[in-house]
C-alpha positions in Angstrom: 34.0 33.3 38.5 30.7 31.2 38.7 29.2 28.3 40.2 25.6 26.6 39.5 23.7 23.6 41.2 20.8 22.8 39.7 18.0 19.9 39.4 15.2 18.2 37.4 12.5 16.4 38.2 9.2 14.9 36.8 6.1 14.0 39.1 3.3 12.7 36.6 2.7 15.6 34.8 4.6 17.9 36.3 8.0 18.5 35.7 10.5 20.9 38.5 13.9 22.8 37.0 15.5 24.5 39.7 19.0 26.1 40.3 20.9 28.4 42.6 24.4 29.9 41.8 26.7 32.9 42.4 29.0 34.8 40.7 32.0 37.0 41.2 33.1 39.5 38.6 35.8 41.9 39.0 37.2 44.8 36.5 40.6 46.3 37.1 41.5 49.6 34.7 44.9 51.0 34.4 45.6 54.3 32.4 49.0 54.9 31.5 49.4 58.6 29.2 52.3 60.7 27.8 51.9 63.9 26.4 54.2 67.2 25.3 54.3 70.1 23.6 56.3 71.4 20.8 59.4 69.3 19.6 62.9 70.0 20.4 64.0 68.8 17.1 61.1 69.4 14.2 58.8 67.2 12.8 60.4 64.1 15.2 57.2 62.8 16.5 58.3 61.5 20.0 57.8 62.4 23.5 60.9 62.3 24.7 61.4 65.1 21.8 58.8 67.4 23.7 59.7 70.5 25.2 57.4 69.7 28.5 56.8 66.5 29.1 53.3 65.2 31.3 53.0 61.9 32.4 50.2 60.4 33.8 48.6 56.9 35.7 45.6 55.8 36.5 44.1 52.8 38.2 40.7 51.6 39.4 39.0 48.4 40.3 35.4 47.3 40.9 33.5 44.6 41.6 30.1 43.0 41.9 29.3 39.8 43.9 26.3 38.0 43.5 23.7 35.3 44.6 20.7 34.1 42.4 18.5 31.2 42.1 15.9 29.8 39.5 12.7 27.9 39.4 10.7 26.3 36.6 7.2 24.9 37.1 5.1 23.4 34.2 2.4 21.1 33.1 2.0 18.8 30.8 4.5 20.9 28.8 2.4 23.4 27.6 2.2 25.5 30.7 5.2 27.2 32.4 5.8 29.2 35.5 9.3 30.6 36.1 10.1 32.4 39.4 14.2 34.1 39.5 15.6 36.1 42.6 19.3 37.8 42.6 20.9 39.5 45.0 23.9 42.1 44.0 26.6 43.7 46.4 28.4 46.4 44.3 31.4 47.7 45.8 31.3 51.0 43.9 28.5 51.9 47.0 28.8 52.1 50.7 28.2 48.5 52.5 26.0 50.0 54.2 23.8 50.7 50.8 25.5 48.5 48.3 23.3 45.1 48.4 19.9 44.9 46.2 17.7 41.9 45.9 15.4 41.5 42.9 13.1 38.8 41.4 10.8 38.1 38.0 8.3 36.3 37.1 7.1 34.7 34.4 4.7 32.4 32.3 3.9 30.8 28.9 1.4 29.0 27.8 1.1 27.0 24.2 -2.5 26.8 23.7 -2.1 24.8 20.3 -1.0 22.0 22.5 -3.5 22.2 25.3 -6.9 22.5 23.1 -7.6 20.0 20.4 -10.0 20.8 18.0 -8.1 24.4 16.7 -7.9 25.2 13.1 -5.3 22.8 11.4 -3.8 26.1 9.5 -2.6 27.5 12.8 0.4 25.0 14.2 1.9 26.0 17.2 0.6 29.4 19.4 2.4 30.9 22.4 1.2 33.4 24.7 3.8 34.5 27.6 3.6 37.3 30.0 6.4 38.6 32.4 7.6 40.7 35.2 11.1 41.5 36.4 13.5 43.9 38.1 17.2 44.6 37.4 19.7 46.6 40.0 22.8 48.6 38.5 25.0 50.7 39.4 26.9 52.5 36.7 29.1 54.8 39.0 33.1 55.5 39.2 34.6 53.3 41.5 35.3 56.2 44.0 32.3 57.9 43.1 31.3 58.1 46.5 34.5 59.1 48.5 36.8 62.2 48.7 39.8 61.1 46.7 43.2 63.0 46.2 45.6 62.7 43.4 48.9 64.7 42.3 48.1 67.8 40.6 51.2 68.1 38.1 52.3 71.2 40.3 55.7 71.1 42.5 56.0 73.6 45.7 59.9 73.5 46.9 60.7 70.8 44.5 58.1 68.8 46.3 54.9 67.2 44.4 51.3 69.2 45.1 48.3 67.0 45.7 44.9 67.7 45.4 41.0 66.4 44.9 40.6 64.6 41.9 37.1 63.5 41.6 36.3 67.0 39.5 33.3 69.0 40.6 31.1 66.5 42.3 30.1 66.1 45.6 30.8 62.4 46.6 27.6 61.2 48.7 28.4 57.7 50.1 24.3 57.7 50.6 23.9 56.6 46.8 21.9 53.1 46.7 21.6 51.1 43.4 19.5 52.0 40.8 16.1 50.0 39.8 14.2 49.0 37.0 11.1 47.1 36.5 10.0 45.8 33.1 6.4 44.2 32.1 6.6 41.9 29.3 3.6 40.5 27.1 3.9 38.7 23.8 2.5 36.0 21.5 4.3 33.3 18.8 2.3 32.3 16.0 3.0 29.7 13.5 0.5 28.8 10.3 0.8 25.8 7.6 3.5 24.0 9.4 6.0 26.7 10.4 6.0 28.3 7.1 4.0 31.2 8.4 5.3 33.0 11.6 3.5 36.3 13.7 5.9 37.1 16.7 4.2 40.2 18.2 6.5 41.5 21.5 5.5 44.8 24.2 7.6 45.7 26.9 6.9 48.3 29.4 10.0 49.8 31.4 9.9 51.7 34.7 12.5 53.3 36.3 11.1 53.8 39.5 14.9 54.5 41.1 17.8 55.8 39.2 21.3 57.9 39.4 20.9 61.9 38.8 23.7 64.5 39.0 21.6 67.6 41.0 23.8 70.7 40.0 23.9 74.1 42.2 23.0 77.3 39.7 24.8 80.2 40.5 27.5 79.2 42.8 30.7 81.1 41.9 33.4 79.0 39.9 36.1 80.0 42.8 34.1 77.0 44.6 35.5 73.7 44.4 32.2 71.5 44.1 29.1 72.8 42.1 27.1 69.3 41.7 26.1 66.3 43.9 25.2 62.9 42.4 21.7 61.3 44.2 19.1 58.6 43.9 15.8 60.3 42.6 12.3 59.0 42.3 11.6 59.1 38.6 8.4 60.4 39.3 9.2 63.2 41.0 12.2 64.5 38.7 13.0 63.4 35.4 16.7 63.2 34.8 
């Protein structure tokens, strides 16, 4: 679910394209497996032929909520400013932890259109530069709680429970992930558009991101033997 409001507006040679907005995207997941082993009559392929039967259901649901806006400044249409902000809430994370706001900036500029007097073979040149940040976070949905599930093992006729979330610690400290990116590029055109240079360089920090820390050495008899953290990419490379 989205929603946008947005304007234009011209003042001489200046021209304003703004717009704010929000979105609300949801993911629901539902597992439903049947397995056995060895057939009570052979080579009929079905589960209700199995000797043991295991059934199994799964469900999980996520979501992100966000706010963003957007503004375009130019001049005389060959120079553009463009100026975002977004701010996530990811419900895989703690509320305490699970909101990130992050902006870009950009420009372009078409000099072909700003000087007069350029070689007639070159028609239309671009030059745009650009900085931005992006939030994620690509956890489970109960990544960061203690959660239980039935085991497939009965005590006294009764169903066992146990943890399900493997051998990971969950840490409801976990904050979203950043990355930055750093954009520079050009767009050439010669003879009338029948000639075209499109040169492109990105540089991408991760200055923030998920790693899975395990413990060496711990005995298996231990439940948990790993913890999931945010890391300075810097400091440890994942």
């Amino acid at each position: 679910m989205e929603w946008m409001l947005g304007g234009d507006k011209e003042f001489g040679k200046f021209r304003v394209n703004a717009f704010v907005g929000g979105n609300k995207m949801d993911h629901d997941y539902e597992t439903i497996q049947a397995n056995g082993t060895s057939f009570n009559v052979p080579f009929f392929t079905s589960v209700n032929n199995a000797v043991t039967r295991n059934f199994g259901y799964g469900y999980s649901k996520n979501g992100v909520n966000s706010l963003f806006g957007s503004a375009e400044l130019s001049y005389n249409n060959y120079l553009f400013i463009t100026a975002t902000a977004r701010n996530d809430w990811f419900s895989v994370l703690n509320p305490e932890n699970n909101s990130k706001l992050y902006p870009s900036i950009g420009g372009s500029f078409v000099f072909t259109d700003a000087f007069k007097g350029l070689p007639e073979f070159l028609s239309y040149g671009k030059l745009r530069a650009a900085w931005g940040q992006v939030a994620t976070a690509n956890l489970g949905a109960y990544s960061g709680r203690v959660t239980y599930g039935l085991s497939g093992v009965s005590h006294l006729g009764l169903a066992m429970a146990g943890f399900s979330g493997g051998d990971n610690i969950p840490n409801p400290n976990i904050s979203p992930a950043l990355s930055t990116e750093i954009e520079f590029g050009t767009d050439l055109r010669f003879f009338q558009g029948r000639l075209g240079l499109n040169s492109h360089t990105m540089i991408r920090k991760q200055p923030m991101t998920f790693c899975q820390l395990r413990f060496p050495g711990l005995p298996d008899s231990l439940r948990h033997q790993s913890i999931s953290a945010n890391f300075q990419t810097k400091v440890l490379s994942c």
